[in-house]
N, C-alpha and C positions, 0 to 999 in steps of 0.2 A: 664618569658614566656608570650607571645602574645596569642591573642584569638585564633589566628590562627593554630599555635606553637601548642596550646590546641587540638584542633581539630585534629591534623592531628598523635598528638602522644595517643591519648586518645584511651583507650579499656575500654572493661566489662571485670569490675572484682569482682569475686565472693567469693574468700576467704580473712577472714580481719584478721589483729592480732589482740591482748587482749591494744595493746596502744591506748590509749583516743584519740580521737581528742585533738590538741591545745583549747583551751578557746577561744583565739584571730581568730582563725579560725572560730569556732561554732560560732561567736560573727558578721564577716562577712556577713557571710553566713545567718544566722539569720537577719540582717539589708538589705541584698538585698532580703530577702523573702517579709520583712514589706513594703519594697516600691513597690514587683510586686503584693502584695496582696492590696494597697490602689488603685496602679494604675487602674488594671481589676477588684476588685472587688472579688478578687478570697480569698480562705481560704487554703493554703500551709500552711504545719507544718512542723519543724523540731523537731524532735522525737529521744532526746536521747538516749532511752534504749527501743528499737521496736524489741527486740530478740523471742519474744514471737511468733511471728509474721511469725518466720521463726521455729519452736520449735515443733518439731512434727508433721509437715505438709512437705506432698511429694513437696515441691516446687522445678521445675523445675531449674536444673545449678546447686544444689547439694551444695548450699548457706553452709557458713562456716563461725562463728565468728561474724557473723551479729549482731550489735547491734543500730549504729543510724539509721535513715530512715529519709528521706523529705517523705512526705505524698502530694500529687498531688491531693487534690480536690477545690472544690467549689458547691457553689447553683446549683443549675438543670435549674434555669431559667437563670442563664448567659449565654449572646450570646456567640456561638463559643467554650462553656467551653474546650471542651476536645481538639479541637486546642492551646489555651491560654495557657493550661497545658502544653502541650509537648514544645512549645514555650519558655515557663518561666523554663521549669522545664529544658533544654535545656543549658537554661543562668547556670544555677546553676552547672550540670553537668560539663563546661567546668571552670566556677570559680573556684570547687571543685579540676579537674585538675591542673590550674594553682596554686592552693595550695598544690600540692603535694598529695592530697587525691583519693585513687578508686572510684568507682561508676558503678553501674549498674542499668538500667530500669528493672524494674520486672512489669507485668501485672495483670497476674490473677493469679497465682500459690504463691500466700500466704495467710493467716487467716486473712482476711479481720477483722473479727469481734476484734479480740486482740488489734484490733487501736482504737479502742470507739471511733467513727467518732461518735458526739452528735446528728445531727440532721437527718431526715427522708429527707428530703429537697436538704442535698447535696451528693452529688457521689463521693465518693473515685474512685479515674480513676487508680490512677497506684502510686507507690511505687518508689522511687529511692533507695538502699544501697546505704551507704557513709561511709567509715572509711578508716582506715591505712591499708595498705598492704603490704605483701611480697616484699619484693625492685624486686626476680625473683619469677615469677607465677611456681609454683608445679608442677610435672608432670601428677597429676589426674587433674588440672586446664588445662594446656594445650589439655589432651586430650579432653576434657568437649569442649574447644573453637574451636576444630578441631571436633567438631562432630556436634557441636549447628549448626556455620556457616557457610553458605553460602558464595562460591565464588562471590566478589564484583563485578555489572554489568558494564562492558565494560562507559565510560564517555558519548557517545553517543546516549547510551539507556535510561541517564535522562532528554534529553530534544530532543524538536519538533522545527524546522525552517527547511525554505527553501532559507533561504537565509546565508550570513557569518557573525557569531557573532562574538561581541567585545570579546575581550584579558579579562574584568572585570567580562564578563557575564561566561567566562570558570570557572577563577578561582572562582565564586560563585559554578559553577556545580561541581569543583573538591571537595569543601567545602559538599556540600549536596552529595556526592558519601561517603564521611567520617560518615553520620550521622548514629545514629544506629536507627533501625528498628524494630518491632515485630518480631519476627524470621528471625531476618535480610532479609524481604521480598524485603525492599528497592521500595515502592511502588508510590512513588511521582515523578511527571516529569513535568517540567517546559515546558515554552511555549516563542519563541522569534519569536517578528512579528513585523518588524517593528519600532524596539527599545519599543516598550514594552513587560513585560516579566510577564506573568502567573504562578502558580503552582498551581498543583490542585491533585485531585487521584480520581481513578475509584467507590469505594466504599467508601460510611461516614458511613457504621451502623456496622463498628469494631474498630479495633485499627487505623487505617485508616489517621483519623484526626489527630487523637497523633500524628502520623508519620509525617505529614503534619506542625502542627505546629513545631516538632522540625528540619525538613529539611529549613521550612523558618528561623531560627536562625542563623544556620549555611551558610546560602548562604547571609542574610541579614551583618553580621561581614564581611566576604570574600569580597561581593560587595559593602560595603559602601551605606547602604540605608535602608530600611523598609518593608514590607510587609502589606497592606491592611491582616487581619484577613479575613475569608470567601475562601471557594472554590473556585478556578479562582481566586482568590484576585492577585492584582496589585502590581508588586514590584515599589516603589518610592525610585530612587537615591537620 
């Protein structure tokens, strides 16, 4: 399976069976955490046994089976953190895919405290599930995904020009139309002027950023190229 492949077959999913991950998978997965955490600077963890976490707390989507978790933080003084997170945590999400594993972003509706994040210093941002699931999602899962989400917005409504974009820069927009969102608000819109290309969103002081870094993920694999970090950051082919 392709990044892309990934992308575009990938959902939230929320109920997990009782079978372990692979070893060789956790092992993965663990090794692309250690290189985006030396890269940025950042403290991702992968958390085997994070059920605790889902255990007695009304957390939204009606979690089931939950047992590993990625943990999505870092320091408070790194630039751009909660961008970087969704970014990175993004990479992981769609790895986890191509290894045949579920996933879903969780925000704020779990027990934060059950993770014993160590220091005062860093911010737990957000939460991924990871495990095995159902080959067919449930029909309490279905309805749960039929009630969470939102109708996908039209390919037009995530980007600004007035002029006609390349065939490279769509299929990036079809990739970030794929990404998942805080309540699938889908809040990020890109910018082409001129052959170069913007993303940015209206609000940074919510989930906002997250969303931003993981839509630049997705359109960065699709378009072949990079994203400058930062609001209005610059996409480089």
């Amino acid at each position: 399976m392709t990044d892309i492949e990934a992308i575009n077959v990938r959902c939230s999913r929320r109920h997990y069976t009782d079978v372990k991950i692979d070893d060789l998978k956790i092992k993965k997965i663990k090794n692309l955490i250690d290189g985006y955490n030396r890269k940025e600077g950042l403290n991702i963890r992968f958390i085997e046994n994070g059920a605790d976490a889902f255990t007695g707390f009304n957390s939204y989507g009606m979690f089931k089976g939950v047992k590993a978790l990625i943990a999505l933080s870092g320091e408070k003084s790194v630039e751009d953190l909660k961008e970087k997170l969704g970014f990175y945590g993004e990479l992981l999400v769609i790895e986890a895919t191509k290894l045949n594993l579920g996933t879903c972003f969780v925000a704020g509706t779990f027990n934060k405290k059950k993770l014993n994040i160590p220091s005062e210093d860093e911010e737990l941002v957000c939460v991924i599930t990871i495990g095995n699931v159902p080959e067919d999602k449930s029909l309490k899962e279905k309805l749960l995904l039929s009630v969470i989400h939102r109708k996908p917005k039209e390919l037009k409504e995530f980007y600004l020009s007035d002029e006609k974009v390349p065939d490279w820069f769509i299929e990036g927009v079809k990739a970030v139309q794929k990404a998942p969102s805080a309540a699938n608000r889908q809040p990020v819109r890109l910018k082409y002027d001129k052959g170069e290309v913007t993303a940015f969103v209206e609000k940074t002081d919510s989930f906002q950023l997250m969303d931003l870094g993981i839509a630049k993920a997705n359109f960065s694999l699709a378009a072949h190229g990079h994203f400058e970090f930062g609001n209005h950051g610059k996409f480089i082919k």
